[in-house]
ZAVEXFI-781739 format. One line per field, with one value per residue (C-alpha): residue number from 1; residue in three letters; x, y, z. Coordinates in steps of 0.05 Angstrom, whole numbers, plus 5000, padded with zeros to 4 digits. Last residue first. Layout:
n [NUM	...]
res [ALA	...]
east [X	...]
north [Y	...]
up [Z	...]
// end
This chain:
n [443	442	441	440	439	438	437	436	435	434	433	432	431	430	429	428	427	426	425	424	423	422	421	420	419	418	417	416	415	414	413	412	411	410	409	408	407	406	405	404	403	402	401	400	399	398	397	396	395	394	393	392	391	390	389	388	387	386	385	384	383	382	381	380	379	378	377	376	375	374	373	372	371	370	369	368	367	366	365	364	363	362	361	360	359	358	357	356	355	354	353	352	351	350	349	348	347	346	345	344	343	342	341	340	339	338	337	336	335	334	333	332	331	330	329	328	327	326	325	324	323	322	321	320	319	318	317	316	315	314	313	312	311	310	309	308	307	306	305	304	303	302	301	300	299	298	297	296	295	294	293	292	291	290	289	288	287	286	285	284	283	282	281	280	279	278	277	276	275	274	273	272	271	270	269	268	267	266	265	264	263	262	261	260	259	258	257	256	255	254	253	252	251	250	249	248	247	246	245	244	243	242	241	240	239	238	237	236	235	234	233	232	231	230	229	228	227	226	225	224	223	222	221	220	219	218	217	216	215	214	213	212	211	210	209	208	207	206	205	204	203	202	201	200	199	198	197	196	195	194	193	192	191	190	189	188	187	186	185	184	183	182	181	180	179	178	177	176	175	174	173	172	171	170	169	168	167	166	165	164	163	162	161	160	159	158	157	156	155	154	153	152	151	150	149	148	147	146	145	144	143	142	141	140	139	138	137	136	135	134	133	132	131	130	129	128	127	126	125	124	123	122	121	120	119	118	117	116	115	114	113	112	111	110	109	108	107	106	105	104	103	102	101	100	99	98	97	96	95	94	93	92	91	90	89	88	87	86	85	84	83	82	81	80	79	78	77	76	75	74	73	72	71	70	69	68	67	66	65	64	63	62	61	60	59	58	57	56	55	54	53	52	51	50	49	48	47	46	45	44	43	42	41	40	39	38	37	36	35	34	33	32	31	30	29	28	27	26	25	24	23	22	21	20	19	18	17	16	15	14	13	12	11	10	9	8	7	6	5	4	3	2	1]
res [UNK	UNK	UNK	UNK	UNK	UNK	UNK	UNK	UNK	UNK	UNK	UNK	UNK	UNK	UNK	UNK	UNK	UNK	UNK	UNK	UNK	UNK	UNK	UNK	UNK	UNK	UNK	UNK	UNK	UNK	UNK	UNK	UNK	UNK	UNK	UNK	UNK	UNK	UNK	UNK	UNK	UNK	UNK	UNK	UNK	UNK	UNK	UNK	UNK	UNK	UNK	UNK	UNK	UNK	UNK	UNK	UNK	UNK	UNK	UNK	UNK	UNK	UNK	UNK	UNK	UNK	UNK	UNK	UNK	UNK	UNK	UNK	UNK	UNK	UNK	UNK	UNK	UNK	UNK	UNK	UNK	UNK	UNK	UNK	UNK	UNK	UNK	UNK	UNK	UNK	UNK	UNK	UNK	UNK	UNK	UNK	UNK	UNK	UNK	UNK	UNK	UNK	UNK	UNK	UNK	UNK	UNK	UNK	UNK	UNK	UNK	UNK	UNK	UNK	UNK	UNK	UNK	UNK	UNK	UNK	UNK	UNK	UNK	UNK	UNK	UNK	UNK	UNK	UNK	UNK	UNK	UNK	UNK	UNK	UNK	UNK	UNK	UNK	UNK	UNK	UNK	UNK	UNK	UNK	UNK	UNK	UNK	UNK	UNK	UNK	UNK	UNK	UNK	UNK	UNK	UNK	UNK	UNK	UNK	UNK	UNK	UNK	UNK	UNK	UNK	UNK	UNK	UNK	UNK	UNK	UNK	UNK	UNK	UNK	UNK	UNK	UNK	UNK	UNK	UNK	UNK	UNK	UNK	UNK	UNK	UNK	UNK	UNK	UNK	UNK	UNK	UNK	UNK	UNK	UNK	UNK	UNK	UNK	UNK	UNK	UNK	UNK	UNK	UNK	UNK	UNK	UNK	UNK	UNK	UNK	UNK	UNK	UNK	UNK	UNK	UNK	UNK	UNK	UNK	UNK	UNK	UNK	UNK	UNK	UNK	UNK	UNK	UNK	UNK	UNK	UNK	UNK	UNK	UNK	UNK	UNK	UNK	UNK	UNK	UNK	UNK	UNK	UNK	UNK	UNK	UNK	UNK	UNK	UNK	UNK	UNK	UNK	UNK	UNK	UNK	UNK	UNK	UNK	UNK	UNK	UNK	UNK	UNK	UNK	UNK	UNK	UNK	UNK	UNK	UNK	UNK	UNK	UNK	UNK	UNK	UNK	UNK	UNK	UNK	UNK	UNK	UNK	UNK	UNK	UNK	UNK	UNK	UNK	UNK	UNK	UNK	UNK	UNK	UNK	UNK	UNK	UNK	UNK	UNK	UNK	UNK	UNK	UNK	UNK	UNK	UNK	UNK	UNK	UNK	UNK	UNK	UNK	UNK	UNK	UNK	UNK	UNK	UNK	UNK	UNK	UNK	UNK	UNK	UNK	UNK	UNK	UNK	UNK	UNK	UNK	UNK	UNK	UNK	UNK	UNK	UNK	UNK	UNK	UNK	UNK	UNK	UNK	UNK	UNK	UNK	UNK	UNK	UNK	UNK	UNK	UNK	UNK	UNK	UNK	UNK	UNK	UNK	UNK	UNK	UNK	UNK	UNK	UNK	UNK	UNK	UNK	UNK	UNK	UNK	UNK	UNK	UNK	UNK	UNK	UNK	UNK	UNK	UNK	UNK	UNK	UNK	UNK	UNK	UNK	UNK	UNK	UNK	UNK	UNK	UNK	UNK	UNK	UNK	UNK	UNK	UNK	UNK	UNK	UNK	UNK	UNK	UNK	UNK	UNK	UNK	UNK	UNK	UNK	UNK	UNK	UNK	UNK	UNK	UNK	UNK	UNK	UNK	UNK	UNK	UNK	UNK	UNK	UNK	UNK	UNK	UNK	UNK	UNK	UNK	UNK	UNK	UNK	UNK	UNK	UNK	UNK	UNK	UNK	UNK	UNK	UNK	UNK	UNK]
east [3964	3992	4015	4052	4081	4112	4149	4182	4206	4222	4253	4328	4334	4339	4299	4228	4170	4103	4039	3974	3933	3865	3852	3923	3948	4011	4054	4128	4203	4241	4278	4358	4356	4290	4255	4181	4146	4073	4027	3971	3916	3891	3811	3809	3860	3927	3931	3895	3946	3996	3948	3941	4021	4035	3990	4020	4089	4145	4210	4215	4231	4187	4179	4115	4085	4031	3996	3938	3969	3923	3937	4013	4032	3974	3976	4049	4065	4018	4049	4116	4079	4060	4125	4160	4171	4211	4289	4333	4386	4386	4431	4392	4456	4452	4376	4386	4433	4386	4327	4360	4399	4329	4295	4253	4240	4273	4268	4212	4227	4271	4217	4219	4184	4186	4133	4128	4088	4104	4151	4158	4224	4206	4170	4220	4278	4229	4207	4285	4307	4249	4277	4347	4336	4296	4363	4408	4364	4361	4437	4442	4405	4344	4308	4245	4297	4340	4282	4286	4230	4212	4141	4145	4091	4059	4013	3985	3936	3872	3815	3745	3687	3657	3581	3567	3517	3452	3403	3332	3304	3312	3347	3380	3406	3433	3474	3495	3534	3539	3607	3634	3585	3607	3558	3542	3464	3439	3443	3405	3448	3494	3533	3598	3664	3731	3772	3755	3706	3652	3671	3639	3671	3663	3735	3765	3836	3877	3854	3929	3919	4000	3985	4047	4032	4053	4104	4075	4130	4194	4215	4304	4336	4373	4433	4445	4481	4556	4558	4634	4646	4704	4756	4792	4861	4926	4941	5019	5042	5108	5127	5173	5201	5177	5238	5257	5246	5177	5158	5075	5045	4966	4909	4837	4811	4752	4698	4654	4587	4552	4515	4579	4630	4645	4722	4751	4805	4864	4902	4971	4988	5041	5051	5113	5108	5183	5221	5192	5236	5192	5129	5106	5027	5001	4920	4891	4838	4782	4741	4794	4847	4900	4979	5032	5098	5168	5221	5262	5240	5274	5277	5231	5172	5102	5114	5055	5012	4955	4911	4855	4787	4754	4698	4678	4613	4595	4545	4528	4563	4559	4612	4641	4704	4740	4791	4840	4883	4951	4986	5058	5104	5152	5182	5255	5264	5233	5281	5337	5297	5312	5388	5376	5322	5361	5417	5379	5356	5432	5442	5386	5418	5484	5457	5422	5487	5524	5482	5514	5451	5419	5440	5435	5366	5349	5376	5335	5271	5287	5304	5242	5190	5228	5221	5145	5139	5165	5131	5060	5100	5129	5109	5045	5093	5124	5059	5027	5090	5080	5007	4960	5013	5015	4940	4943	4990	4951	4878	4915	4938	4872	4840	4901	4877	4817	4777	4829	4837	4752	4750	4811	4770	4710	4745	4764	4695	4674	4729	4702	4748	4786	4822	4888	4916	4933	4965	5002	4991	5009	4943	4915	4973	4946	4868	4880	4932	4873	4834	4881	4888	4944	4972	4963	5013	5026	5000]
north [4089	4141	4187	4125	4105	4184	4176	4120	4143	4213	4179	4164	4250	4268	4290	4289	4320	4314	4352	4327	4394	4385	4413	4413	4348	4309	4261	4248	4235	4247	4310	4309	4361	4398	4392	4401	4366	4394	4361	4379	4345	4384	4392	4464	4502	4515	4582	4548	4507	4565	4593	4534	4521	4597	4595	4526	4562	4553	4548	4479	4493	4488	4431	4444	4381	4397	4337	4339	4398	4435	4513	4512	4573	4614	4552	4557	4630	4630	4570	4611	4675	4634	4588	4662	4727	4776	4753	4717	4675	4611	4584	4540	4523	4452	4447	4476	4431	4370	4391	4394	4324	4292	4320	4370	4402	4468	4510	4563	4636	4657	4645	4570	4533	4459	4435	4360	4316	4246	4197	4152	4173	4247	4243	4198	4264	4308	4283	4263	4323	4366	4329	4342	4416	4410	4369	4430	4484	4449	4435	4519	4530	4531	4539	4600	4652	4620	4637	4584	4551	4493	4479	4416	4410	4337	4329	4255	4250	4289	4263	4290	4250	4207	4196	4139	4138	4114	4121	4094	4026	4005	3939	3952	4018	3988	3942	3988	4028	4094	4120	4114	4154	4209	4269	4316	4304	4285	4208	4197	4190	4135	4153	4165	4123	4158	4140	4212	4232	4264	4297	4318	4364	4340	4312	4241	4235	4193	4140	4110	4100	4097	4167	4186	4239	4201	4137	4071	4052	4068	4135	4134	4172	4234	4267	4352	4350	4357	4394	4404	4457	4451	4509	4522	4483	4504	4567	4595	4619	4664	4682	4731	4742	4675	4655	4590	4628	4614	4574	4553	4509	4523	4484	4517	4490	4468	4510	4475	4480	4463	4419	4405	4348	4332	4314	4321	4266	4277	4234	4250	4223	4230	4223	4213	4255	4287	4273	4295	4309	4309	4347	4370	4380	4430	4430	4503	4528	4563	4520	4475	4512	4460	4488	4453	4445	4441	4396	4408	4401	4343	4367	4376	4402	4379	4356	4313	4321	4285	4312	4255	4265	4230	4262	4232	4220	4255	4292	4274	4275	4311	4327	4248	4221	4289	4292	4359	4351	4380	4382	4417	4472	4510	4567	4594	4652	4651	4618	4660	4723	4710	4714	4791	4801	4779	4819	4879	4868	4855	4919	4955	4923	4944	5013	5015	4990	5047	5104	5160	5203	5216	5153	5108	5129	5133	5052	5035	5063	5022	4962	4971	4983	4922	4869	4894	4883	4817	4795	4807	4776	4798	4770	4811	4866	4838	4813	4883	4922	4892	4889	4915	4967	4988	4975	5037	5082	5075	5091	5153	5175	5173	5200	5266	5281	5291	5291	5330	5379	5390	5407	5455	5490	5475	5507	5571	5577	5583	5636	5679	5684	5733	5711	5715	5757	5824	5774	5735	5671	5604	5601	5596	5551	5501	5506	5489	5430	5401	5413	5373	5312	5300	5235	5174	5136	5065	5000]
up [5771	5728	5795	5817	5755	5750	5823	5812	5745	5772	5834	5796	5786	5858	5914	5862	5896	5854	5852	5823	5808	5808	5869	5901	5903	5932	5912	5949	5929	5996	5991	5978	5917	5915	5841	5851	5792	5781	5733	5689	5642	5593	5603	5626	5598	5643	5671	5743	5743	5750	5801	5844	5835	5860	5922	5936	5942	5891	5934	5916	5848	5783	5728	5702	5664	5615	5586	5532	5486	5443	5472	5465	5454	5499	5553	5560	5567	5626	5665	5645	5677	5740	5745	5757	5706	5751	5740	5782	5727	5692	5643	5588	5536	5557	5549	5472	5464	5495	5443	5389	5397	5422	5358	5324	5394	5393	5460	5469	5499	5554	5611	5591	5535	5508	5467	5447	5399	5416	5374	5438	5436	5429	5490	5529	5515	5532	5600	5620	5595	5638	5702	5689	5669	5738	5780	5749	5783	5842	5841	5833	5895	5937	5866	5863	5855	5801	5753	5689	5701	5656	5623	5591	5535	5512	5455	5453	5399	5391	5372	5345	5361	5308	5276	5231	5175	5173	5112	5129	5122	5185	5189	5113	5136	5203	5179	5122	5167	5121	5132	5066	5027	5063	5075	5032	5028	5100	5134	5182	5251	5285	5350	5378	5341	5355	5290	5253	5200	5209	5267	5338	5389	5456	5460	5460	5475	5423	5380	5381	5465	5484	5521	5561	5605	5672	5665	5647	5597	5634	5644	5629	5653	5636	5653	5620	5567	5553	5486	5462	5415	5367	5346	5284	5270	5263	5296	5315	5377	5389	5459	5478	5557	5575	5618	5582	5508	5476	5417	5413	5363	5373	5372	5367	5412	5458	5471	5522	5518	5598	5648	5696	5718	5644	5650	5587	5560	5519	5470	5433	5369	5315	5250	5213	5144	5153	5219	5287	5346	5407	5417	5490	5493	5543	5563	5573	5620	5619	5561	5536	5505	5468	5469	5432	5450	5404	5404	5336	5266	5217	5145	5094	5130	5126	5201	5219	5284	5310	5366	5400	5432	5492	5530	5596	5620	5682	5656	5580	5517	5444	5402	5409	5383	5388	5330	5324	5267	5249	5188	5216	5176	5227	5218	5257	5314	5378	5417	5384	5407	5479	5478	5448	5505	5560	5536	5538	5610	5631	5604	5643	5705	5683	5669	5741	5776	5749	5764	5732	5752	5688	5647	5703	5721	5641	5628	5694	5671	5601	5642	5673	5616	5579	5639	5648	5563	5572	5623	5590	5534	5465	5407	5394	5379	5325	5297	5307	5276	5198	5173	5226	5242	5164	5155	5216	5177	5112	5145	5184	5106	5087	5141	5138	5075	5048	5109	5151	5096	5101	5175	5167	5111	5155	5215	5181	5157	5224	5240	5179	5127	5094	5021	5013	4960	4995	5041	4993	4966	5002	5031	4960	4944	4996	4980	4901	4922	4970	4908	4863	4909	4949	4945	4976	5016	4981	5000]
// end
């Protein structure tokens, strides 16, 4: 990139001023500043555009090499350097030497390329809690010649894993494997690797990328229901309503047949016994439609294993819904969560954080029946510090007809059924009693 030049009004402006003073135009001090206004647009962006690609380009790099350390080691030898300087100082300059030396034996650590095909592998993207992620790093030197000892660097969410290198010859491979503890619901960022070459005190420190970075789901544990558990509809005709069909597999009544009506549902039977047109009368159906209604408020949880135990609780639900190849609707406080398949459904679980905010069970209760106003089952999953007040009104949100359930998540409590009203209200201590505890309340 080249400075620009001057362009030919900015040349105009400039001899103008240049002129003498019985040639120079007067000018009001406002006009002054939008000739100074309009010299800085012309000229002086360009050229501050040019200077900064420069930096991006050439100085940044250089700079970026040198260390937090570095650059503290640097500031005080040059402090030192002017102490020694200005008051004769002697043990300052050979301190500020002794920096500068440092330095200059520094940059041959730094110095040299190397060319590696490297490959971060994890075996699985997606795991849950306490399972343990497995993934592998393979390195090749692309270079011609043999490369020294170097280390590579591997971020893993906060921290970073360190990888030593030996001697590697041309196109011989080598492997290192790494496992990731999963102790907590979360997405860990894992990556990108880096080649890193760094002098024994860290003064400069030169890293170099080679692959992009990976997420890592670990979901939230689940169990597994069993086949009598709460909400789970195995009738195929569905749940009968009052509304009447012509056509549907819920069989109601016979009635005379009237013009329009399908020729296929007239039960001959009965035609031939009374001589009139019969045809078959059905009740409209509605298959299973389950939605999990999941607080996200931190304020109505005891604590963050609560919290953990309900996105636990509502992954279990979701996760036997979908299954079961049930209709399901997932919402919390922060809006729905996708439900066009287990995986979908579990990332969007695992990137659930909670926090204290205004909107309680109540409003999510709320949120629930207006988006999802044909479900059959609603389960709330809510804390323990959810009073019955609250549960009789959230259940009182909830359409008439659809089947509702409370599950009180409160780490250590005995698992327990309760009811308020209509409202069938469940205590779950831990996440092993929500099978237990869902037979019992389908019995």
């Amino acid at each position: 990139m080249r400075i620009p030049s001057l362009r030919p009004g900015v040349l105009r402006r400039a001899l103008r001023w240049r002129a003498g003073a019985a040639d120079r135009p007067r000018l009001h001090p406002a006009s002054l500043w939008r000739e100074a206004g309009g010299l800085a647009e012309e000229y002086l962006h360009p050229v501050l555009g040019w200077c900064a690609a420069m930096y991006r380009r050439w100085l940044a790099p250089v700079l970026g090499v040198v260390s937090p350390l570095g650059w503290t080691v640097a500031g005080a030898g040059a402090l030192l350097a002017a102490a020694g300087t200005a008051w004769g100082w002697q043990e300052s300059s050979a301190a500020a030497l002794l920096a500068a030396v440092l330095f200059v034996l520094s940059i041959a650590f730094v110095l040299g390329r190397s060319s590696y095909a490297v490959t971060l592998d994890l075996s699985r993207t997606r795991v849950a809690v306490g399972d343990s992620a497995v993934g592998s790093i393979e390195v090749v030197s692309t270079a011609p010649r043999p490369v020294l000892p170097a280390r590579l660097e591997l971020p893993v969410g906060a921290v970073t894993a360190v990888f030593h290198l030996p001697r590697m010859r041309p196109n011989v491979p080598h492997e290192d494997l790494f496992t990731i503890p999963t102790h907590r619901r979360a997405v860990i960022v894992v990556g990108p690797v880096r080649s890193v070459r760094a002098d024994p005190l860290s003064l400069l420190r030169r890293q170099v990328t080679w692959t992009e970075p990976q997420d890592l789901y670990v979901h939230p544990r689940t169990v597994a229901l069993g086949t009598s558990a709460a909400g789970f509809i195995r009738d195929l005709e569905g749940m009968p309503t009052n509304e009447l069909a012509t056509s549907d597999v819920s069989f109601h009544a016979l009635r005379e047949y009237i013009p329009g009506d399908d020729r296929r549902h007239i039960h001959w039977k009965t035609t031939a016994r009374t001589g009139t047109l019969m045809v078959r009368q059905f009740e409209e159906t509605r298959r299973a439609h389950l939605a999990v209604c999941l607080s996200a408020n931190l304020d109505e949880y005891t604590g963050e294993d609560d919290f953990e135990l309900a996105v636990s609780v509502a992954g279990s639900i979701g996760r036997q819904a979908l299954a079961e190849q049930r209709e399901l609707s997932a919402l919390t406080q922060r809006g729905p969560l996708r439900t066009e398949g287990a995986r979908h459904f579990l990332d969007d679980l695992t990137r659930l954080t909670g926090a204290s905010m205004r909107p309680g069970a109540v409003d999510a209760a709320r949120m629930t029946a207006d988006a999802v106003p044909s479900a059959s089952v609603v389960f709330l999953v809510v804390g323990a510090n959810v009073t019955p007040t609250q549960l009789r009104a959230a259940a009182a949100a909830i359409p008439a007809g659809i089947r509702t359930l409370a599950v009180r998540c409160e780490s250590g409590a005995a698992p327990s059924r309760a009811s308020i009203a209509d409202l069938a209200v469940l205590t779950v201590g831990a996440l092993d009693d929500l099978g237990p505890v869902l037979r019992k309340a389908a019995a």
